[in-house]
LONU-953417 format. One line per field, with one value per residue (C-alpha): x negated, y, z negated. Coordinates in pm, 1 decimal. Layout:
<rs>
px	[X:...] .
py	[Y:...] .
pz	[Z:...] .
</rs>
This chain:
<rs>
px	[843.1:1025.9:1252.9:1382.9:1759.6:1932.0:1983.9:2261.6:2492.8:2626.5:2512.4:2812.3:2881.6:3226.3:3471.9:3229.8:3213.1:3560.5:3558.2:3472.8:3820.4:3645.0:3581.6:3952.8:4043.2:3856.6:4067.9:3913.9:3792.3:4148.7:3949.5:3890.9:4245.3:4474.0:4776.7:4712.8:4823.9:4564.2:4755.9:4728.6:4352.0:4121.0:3905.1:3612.5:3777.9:3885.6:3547.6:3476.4:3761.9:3693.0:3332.0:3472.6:3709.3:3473.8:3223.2:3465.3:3426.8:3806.5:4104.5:3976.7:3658.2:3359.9:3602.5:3724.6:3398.7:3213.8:3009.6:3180.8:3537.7:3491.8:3491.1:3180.7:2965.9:2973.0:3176.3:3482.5:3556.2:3718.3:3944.3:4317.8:4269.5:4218.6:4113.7:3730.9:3691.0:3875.4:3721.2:3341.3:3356.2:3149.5:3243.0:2945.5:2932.0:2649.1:2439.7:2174.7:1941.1:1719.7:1900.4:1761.2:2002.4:1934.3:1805.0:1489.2:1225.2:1154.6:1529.5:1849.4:2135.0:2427.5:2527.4:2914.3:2663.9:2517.0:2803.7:3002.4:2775.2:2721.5:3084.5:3140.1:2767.5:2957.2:2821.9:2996.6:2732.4:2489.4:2241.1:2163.9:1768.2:1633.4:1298.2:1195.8:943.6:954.1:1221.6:1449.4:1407.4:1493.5:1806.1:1814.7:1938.3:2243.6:2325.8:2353.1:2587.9:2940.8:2855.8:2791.2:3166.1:3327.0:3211.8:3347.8:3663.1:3635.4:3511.7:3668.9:3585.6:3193.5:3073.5:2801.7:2564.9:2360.7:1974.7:1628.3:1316.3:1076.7:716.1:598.2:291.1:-21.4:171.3:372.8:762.2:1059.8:1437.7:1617.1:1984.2:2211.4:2585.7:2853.4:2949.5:2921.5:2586.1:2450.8:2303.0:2150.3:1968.4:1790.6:1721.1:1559.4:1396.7:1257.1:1117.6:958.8:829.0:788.7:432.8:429.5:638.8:326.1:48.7:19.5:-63.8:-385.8:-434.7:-550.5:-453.9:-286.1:-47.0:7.1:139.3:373.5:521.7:574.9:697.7:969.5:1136.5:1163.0:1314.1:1604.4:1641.9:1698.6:1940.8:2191.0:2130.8:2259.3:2544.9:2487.5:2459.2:2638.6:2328.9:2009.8:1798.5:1505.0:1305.6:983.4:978.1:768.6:517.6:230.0:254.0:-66.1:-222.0:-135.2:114.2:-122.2:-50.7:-61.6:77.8:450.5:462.3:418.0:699.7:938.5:804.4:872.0:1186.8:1035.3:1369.5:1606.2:1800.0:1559.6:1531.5:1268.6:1422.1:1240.1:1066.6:1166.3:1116.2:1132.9:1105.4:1310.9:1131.5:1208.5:1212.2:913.9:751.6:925.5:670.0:609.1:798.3:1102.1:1014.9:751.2:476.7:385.5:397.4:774.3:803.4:506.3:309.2:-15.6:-206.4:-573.7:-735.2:-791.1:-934.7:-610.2:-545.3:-604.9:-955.7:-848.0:-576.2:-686.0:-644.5:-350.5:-169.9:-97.1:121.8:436.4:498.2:852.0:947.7:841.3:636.0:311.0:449.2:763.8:649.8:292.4:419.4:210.8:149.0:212.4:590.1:567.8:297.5:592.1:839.8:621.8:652.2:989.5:1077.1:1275.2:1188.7:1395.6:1412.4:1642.0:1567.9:1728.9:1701.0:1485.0:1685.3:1565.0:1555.4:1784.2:1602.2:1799.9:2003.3:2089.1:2084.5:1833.2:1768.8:1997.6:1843.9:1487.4:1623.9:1586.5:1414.0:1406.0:1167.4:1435.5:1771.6:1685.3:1799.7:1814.7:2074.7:2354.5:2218.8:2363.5:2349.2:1989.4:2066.5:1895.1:1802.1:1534.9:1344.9:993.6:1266.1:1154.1:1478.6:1847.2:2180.6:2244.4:2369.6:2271.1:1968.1:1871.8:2137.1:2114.7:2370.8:2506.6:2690.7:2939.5:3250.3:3437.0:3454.3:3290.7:2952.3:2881.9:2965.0:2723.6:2455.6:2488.8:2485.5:2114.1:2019.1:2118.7:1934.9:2254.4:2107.6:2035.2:1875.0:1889.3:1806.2:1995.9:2298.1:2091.5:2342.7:2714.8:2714.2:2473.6:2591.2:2316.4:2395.1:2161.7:2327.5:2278.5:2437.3:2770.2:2614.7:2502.3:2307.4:2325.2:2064.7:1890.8:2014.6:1907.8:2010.1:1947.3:1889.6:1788.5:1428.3:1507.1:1812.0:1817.8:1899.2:2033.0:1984.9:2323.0:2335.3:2613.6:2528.9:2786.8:2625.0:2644.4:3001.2:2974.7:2729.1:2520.1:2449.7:2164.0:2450.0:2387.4:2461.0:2180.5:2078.0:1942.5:1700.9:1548.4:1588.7:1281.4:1323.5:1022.3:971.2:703.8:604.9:682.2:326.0:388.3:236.5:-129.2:-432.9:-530.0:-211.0:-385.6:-316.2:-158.0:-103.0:76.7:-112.0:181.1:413.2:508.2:762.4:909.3:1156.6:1229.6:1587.5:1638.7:1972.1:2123.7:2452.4:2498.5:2894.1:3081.9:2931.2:2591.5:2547.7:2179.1:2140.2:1743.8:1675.0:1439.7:1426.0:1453.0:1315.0:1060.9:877.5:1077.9:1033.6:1214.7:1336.4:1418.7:1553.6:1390.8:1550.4:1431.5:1597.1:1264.2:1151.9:762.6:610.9:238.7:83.1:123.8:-195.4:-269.5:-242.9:-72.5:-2.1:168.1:334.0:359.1:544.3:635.1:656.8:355.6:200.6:347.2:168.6:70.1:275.9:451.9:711.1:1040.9:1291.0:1554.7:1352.5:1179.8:1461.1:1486.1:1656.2:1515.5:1695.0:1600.1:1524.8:1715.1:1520.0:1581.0:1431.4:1457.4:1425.3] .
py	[-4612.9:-4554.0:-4332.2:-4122.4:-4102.3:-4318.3:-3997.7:-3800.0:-4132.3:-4261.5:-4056.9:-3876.2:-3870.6:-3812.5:-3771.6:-3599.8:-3208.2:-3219.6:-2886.1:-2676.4:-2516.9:-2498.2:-2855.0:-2927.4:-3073.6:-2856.8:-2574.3:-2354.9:-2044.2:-1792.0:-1594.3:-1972.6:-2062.2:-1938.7:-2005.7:-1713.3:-1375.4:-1140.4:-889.8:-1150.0:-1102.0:-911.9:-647.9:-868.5:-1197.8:-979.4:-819.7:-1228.0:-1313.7:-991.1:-1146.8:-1506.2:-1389.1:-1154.8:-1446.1:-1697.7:-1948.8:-1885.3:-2077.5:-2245.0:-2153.2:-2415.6:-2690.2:-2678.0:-2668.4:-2889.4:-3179.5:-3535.6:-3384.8:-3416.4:-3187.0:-3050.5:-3004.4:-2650.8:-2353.6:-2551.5:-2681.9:-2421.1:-2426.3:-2315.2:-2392.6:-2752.5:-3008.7:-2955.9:-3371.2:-3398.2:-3638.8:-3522.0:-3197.8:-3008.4:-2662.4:-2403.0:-2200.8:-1912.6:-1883.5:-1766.9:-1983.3:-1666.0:-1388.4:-1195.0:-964.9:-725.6:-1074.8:-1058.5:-860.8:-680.3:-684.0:-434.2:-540.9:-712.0:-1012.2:-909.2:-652.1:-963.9:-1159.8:-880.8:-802.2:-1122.0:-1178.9:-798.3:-967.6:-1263.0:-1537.0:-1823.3:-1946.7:-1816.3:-1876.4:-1601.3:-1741.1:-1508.7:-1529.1:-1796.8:-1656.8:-1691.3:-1426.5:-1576.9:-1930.4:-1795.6:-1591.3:-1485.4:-1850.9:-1805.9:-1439.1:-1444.6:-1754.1:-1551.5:-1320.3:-1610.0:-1724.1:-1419.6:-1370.6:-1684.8:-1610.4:-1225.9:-1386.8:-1703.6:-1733.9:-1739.8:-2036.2:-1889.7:-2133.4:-2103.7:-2149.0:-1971.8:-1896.7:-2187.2:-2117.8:-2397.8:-2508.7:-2524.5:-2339.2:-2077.8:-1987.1:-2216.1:-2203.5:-2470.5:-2485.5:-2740.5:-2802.1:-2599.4:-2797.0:-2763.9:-2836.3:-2613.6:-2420.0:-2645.6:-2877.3:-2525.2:-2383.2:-2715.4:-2721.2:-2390.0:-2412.3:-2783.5:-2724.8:-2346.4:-2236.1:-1947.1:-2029.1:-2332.8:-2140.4:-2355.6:-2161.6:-2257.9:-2530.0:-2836.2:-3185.7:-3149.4:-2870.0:-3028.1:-3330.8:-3103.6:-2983.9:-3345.2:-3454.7:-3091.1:-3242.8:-3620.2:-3469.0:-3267.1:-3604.8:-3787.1:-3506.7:-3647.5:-4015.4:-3975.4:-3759.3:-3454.0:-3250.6:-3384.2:-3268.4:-3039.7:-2926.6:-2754.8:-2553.6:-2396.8:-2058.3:-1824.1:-2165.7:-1970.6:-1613.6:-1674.3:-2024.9:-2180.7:-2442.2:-2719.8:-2964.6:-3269.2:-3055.1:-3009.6:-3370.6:-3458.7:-3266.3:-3468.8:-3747.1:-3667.1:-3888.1:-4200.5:-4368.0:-4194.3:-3904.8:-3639.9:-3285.5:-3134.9:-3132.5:-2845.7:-2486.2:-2126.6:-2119.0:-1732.9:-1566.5:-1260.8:-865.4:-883.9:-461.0:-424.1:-417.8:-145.6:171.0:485.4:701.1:529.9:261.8:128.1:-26.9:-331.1:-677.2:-827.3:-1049.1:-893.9:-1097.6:-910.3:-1130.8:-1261.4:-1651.5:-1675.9:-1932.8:-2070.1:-2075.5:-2438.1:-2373.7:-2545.3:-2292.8:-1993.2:-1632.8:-1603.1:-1818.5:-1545.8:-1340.8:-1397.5:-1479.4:-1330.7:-1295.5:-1658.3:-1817.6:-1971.9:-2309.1:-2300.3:-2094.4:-2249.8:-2541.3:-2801.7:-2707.8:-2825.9:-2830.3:-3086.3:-3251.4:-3355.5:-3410.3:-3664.0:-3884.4:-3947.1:-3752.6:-3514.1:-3154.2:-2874.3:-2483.0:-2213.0:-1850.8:-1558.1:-1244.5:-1289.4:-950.9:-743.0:-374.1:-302.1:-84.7:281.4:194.3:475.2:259.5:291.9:126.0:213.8:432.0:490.7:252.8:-27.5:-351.2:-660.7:-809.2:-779.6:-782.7:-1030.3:-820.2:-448.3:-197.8:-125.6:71.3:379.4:626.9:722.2:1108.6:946.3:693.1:488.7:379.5:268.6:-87.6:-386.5:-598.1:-632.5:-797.1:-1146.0:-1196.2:-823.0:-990.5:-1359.7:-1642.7:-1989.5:-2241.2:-2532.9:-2815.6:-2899.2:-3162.9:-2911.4:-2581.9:-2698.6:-2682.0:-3066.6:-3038.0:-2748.8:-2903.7:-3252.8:-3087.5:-2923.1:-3275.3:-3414.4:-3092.1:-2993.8:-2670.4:-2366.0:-2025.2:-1694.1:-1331.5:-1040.5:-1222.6:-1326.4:-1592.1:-1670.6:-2037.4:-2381.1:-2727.1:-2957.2:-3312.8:-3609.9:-3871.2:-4191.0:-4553.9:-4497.3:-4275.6:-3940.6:-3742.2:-3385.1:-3195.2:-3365.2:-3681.5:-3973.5:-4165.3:-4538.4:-4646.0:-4992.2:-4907.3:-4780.4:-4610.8:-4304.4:-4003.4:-3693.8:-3342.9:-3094.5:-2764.1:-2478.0:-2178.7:-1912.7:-1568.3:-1286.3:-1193.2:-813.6:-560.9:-653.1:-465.3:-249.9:-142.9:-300.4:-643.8:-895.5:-1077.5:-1388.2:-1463.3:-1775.2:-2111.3:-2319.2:-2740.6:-2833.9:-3209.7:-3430.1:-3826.3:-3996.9:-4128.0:-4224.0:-4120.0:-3986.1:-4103.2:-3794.3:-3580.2:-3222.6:-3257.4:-2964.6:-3049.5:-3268.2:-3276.3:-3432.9:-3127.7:-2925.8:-2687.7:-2897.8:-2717.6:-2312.4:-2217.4:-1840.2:-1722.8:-1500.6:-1397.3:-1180.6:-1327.2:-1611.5:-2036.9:-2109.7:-2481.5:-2610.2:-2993.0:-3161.3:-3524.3:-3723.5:-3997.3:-4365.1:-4291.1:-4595.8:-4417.2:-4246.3:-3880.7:-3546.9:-3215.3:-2931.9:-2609.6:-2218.3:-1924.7:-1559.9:-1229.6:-1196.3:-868.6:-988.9:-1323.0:-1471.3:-1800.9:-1976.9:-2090.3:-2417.6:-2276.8:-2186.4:-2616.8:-2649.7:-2314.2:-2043.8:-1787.0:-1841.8:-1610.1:-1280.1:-1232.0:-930.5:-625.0:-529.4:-173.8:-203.2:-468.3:-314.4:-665.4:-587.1:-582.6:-931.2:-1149.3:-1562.1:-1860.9:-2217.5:-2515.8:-2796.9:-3164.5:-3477.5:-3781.1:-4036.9:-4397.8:-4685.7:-5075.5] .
pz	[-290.8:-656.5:-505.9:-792.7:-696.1:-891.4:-1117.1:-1074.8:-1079.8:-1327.3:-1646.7:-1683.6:-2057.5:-2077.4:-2354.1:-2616.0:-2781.4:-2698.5:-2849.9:-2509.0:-2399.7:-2014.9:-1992.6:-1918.7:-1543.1:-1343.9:-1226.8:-926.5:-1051.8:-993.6:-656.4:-498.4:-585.8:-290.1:-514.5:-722.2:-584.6:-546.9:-752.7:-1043.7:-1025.1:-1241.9:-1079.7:-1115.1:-961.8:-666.5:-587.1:-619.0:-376.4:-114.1:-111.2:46.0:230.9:443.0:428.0:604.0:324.1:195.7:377.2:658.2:598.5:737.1:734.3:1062.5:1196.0:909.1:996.2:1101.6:1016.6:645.6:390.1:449.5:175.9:122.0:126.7:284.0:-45.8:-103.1:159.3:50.2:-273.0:-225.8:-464.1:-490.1:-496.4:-183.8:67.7:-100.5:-67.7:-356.7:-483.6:-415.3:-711.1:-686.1:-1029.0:-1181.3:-1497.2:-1597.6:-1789.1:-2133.7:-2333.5:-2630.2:-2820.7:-2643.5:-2786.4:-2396.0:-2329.1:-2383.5:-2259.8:-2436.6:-2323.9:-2234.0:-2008.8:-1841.7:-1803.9:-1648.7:-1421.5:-1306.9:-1217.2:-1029.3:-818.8:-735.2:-982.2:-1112.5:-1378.8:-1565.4:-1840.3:-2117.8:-2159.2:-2423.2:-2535.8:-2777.0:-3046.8:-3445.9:-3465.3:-3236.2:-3358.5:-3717.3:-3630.5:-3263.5:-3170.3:-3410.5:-3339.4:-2981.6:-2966.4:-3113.5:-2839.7:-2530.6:-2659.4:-2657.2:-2313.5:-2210.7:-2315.8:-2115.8:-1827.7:-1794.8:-1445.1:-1523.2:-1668.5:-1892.6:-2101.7:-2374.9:-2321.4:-2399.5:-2212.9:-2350.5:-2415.4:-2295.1:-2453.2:-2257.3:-2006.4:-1839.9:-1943.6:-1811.2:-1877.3:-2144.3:-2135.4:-2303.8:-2232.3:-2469.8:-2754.7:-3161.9:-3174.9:-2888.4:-3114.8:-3354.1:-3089.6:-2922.4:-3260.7:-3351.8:-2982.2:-3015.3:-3397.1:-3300.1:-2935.0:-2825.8:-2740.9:-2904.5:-3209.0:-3250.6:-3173.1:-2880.4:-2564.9:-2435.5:-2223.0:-2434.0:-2393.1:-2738.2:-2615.0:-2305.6:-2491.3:-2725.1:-2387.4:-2343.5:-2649.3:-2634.8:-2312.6:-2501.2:-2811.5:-2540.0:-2383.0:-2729.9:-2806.9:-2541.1:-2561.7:-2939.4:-2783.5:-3020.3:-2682.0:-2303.4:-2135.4:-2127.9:-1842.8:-1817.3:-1507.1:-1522.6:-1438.8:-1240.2:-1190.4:-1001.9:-1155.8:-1388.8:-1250.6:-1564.3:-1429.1:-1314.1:-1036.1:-1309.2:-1635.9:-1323.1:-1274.3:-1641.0:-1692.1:-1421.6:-1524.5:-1925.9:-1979.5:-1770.7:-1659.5:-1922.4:-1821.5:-1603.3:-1803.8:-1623.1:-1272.0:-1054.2:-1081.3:-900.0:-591.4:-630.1:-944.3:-1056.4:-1114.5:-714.8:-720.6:-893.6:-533.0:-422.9:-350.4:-517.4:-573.8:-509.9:-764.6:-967.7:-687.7:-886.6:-743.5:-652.4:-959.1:-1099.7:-975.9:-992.3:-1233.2:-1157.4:-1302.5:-1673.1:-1893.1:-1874.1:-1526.6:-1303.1:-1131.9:-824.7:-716.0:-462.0:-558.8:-298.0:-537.0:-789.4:-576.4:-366.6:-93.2:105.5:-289.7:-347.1:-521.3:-364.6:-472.4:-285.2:-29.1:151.6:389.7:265.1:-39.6:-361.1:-395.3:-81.9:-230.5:-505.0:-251.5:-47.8:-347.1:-277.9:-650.4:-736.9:-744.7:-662.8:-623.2:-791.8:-714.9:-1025.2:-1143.9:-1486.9:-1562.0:-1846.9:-1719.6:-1429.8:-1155.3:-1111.8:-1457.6:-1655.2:-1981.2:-2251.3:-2507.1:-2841.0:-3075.6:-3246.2:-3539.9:-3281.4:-3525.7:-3336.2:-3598.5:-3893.0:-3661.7:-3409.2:-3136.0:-3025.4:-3117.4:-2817.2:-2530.2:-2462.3:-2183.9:-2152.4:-1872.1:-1622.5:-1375.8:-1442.5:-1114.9:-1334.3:-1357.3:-1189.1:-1220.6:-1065.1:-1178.8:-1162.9:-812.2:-673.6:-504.1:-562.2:-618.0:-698.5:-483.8:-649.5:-533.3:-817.5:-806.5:-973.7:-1168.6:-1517.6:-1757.5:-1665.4:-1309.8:-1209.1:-1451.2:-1248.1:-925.6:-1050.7:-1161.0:-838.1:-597.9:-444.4:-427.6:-163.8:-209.5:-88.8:-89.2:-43.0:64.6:363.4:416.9:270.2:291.5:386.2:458.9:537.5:683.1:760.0:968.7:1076.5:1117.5:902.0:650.5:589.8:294.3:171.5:-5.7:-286.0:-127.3:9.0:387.8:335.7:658.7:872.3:1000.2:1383.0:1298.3:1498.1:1248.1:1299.5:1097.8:1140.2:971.3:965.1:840.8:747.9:872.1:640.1:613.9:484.0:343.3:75.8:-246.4:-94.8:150.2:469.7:664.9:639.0:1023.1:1007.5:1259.4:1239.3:1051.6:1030.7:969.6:763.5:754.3:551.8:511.2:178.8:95.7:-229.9:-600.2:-530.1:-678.3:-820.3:-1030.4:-941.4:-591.6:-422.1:-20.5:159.3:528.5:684.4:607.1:897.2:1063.1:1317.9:1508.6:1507.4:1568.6:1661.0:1570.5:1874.4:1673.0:1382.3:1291.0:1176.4:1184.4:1345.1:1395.6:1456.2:1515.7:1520.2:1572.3:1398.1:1658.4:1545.3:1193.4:1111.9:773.2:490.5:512.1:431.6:581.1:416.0:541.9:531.2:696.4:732.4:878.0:1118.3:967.4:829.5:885.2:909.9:998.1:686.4:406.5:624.4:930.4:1259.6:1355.9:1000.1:964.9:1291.5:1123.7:723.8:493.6:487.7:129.3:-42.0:-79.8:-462.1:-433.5:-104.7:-140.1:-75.0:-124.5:105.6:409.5:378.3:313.2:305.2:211.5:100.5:64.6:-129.4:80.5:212.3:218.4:457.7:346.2:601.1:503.3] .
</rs>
């Protein structure tokens, strides 16, 4: 079958860019770290630490409770301040890859603005991703960096990297981030200048661009084999707003670096803008993540018009059962989720832009914004972390950790704080996988799925207590490569089993078995708070109750919330 996960093992590239003052042993971040006093704590790590402590997931935690008395591989890592590497345990450190400052031409915030932000929300990483265009190629790449570092030094318990939103050509936008180092800055400048759609002129979908797209992802690959970077990711963004993403254009991108080092590793699963749904008058009734396009000459012919809008807040992608993002996972590659803010203009902010002087053409980035007299509800965007977050499972508190647990999928989404924490087991034999793994298996073995959730531990930033009401296991055969790289469904993909959750506390655990598993498949996890759902794009057999379409100028977020985890194969011989 070619499974793809060999990656995520042994590519560690340690011992370079020494320069990085947070790649030291990985401490915990000073909330996860029991050993430190609360009154030791800034204002932002305690907002951090009241957040896991009403969630459960500090102390004890999920560990009592975790899956085949281990360390289970979530939340309990951080149990009293333990060793994150302790018996496997991974540290879950809540990000977000899709953040624009003052140094994109449509954006106004500082980066410090960002960043602090970010950490009062609750996030742990975070990637400033402004715009690339000829003005930030030439100097917005350079200006913004003194600014990422002194915000790593404020904040030293958010690990914030250095990326940009690609152009990429022949396509739609996706997010490029390279590990701190000396060089960060030359490799995306060079990136950027070399490889970004619009700084080429190379937008429309040829065969040419599409191989420029190609050739971009090669040239971030190179970049770490010859060590001038430790490592460099990319994930395409907002995949189905326009219908420019095609089915074969996604899995030239995966399969970009052959068997080097994967860069392209997945796509939102739900784009940012998530308030731009919210109705008149109380915001500014667009599409949640503006997602009220229509098919250009651009756009893939085969996909349907539903395509172009969301779907629960996600994208059609992620979000039809059956569709295409299980069309990549029944090839047995990887392909995984992330869900962010894409914040530019905070909904209900009373910042404006600085000034009338304002030249991002000649500066490279806006003046300050000041205090614009009143809130602005015409604002489509939140924080990072005041609505969509981004899960990772990291070995520890550092840039290369939280970038290898991407690589590897260890990653869970969720909306509006939906849920505080996910540990996903597949068992059987001796072994078990987590998500983005694999269970190697003797055919026959009878396998076993176990998942704790962590309900909602405390109001979330719209003021109230999420419920979660249902968890959905989707699973789908591993049929291999297809013959055809447009396709977009993967018949065997279904819901499975439907868990209704009767309690609105503390550690729900939900077990499903697969039976003596004689054909390498893969489950992967969806949950919902109940409040709107539809039978899903292929129908009621596939998909009972997923996720309703959003209404174009009646989308308010906070009543339609989900998560999405990414998969666990399991691959007998």
């Amino acid at each position: 079958m070619g499974h793809g996960h060999a990656h995520g093992h042994g590519h560690h590239h340690h011992g370079h860019d020494h320069d990085h003052e947070h790649e030291a042993p990985a401490a915990l971040p000073a909330a996860f770290d029991t050993s430190v006093p609360d009154e030791a704590l800034t204002p932002e790590q305690q907002s951090r630490r009241t957040l896991l402590r009403r969630a459960g997931l500090l102390g004890a935690g999920l560990t009592a409770a975790s899956v085949l008395g281990q360390a289970a591989a979530t939340a309990p890592a951080y149990a009293a301040g333990t060793n994150s590497r302790k018996r496997g345990g991974f540290l879950w450190l809540a990000g977000d890859h899709h953040i624009h400052t003052q140094y994109s031409n449509d954006g106004k915030y500082r980066v410090v603005d960002q960043v602090r932000q970010g950490a009062r929300h609750g996030i742990d990483w975070m990637v400033i991703t402004d715009h690339g265009n000829a003005t930030h190629a030439r100097i917005g790449v350079e200006k913004v960096n003194p600014d990422i570092r002194e915000a790593r030094a404020a904040y030293e318990d958010t690990l914030v990297f250095q990326g940009l939103e690609w152009n990429i050509p022949a396509a739609e936008h996706g997010t490029v981030f390279v590990h701190p180092g000396k060089n960060e800055v030359a490799v995306l400048k060079q990136f950027e200048t070399d490889y970004d759609g619009s700084v080429k002129g190379a937008s429309d979908s040829t065969p040419a661009n599409e191989a420029l797209a190609i050739a971009g992802l090669g040239f971030l690959a190179e970049q770490v084999r010859r060590r001038k970077v430790k490592d460099a990711l990319m994930l395409a963004n907002h995949p189905a707003r326009r219908g420019v993403d095609s089915p074969h254009e996604i899995r030239g991108w995966r399969d970009a670096t052959g068997a080097g080092r994967q860069i392209a590793v997945g796509f939102e699963g739900a784009p940012g803008h998530q308030a731009a749904g919210l109705p008149a008058p109380l915001g500014m009734a667009r599409a949640r993540g503006i997602y009220d396009n229509n098919p250009s000459a651009n756009s893939f012919p085969g996909y349907p018009l539903e395509s172009y809008r969301t779907w629960g807040g996600f994208d059609w992608m992620t979000a039809t059962v059956g569709g295409l993002w299980d069309s990549l996972l029944a090839e047995g590659r990887p392909w995984w989720i992330t869900a962010n803010s894409d914040s530019h203009q905070v909904y209900a902010d009373t910042a404006v832009r600085g000034g009338p002087d304002s030249d991002y053409a000649a500066n490279g980035k806006h003046t300050d914004p000041v205090y614009g007299g009143k809130i602005d509800i015409t604002q489509g965007d939140y924080w990072p972390g005041q609505y969509s977050r981004t899960h990772v499972g990291a070995d520890g508190f550092t840039y290369a950790a939280v970038m290898e647990g991407i690589r590897a999928g260890r990653v869970w989404v969720d909306h509006g704080r939906l849920v505080s924490g996910l540990d996903v087991r597949l068992s059987g034999g001796s072994r078990w996988a987590t998500l983005g793994g694999a269970l190697h298996v003797k055919k026959g073995t009878k396998v076993t799925l176990t998942v704790d959730v962590a309900l909602a531990g405390g109001p979330n930033w719209a003021g109230f207590v999420p419920k979660l009401a249902r968890v959905d296991v989707i699973q789908g055969d591993v049929t291999g490569a297809p013959a055809d790289k447009d396709t977009f469904t993967a018949p065997s993909a279904k819901v499975v089993k439907s868990y209704e959750v009767d309690r609105s506390t503390g550690l729900v655990r939900l077990t499903y078995d697969l039976g003596r598993v004689d054909r390498p498949l893969y489950v992967r996890l969806r949950g919902s708070d109940g409040n709107r759902s539809a039978v899903g794009p292929m129908g009621a057999a596939v998909d009972p109750a997923g996720p309703a379409i959003d209404v174009v100028g009646d989308a308010d977020p906070w009543r339609d919330l989900w998560f999405y985890s990414n998969p666990v194969w399991v691959l007998p011989s």
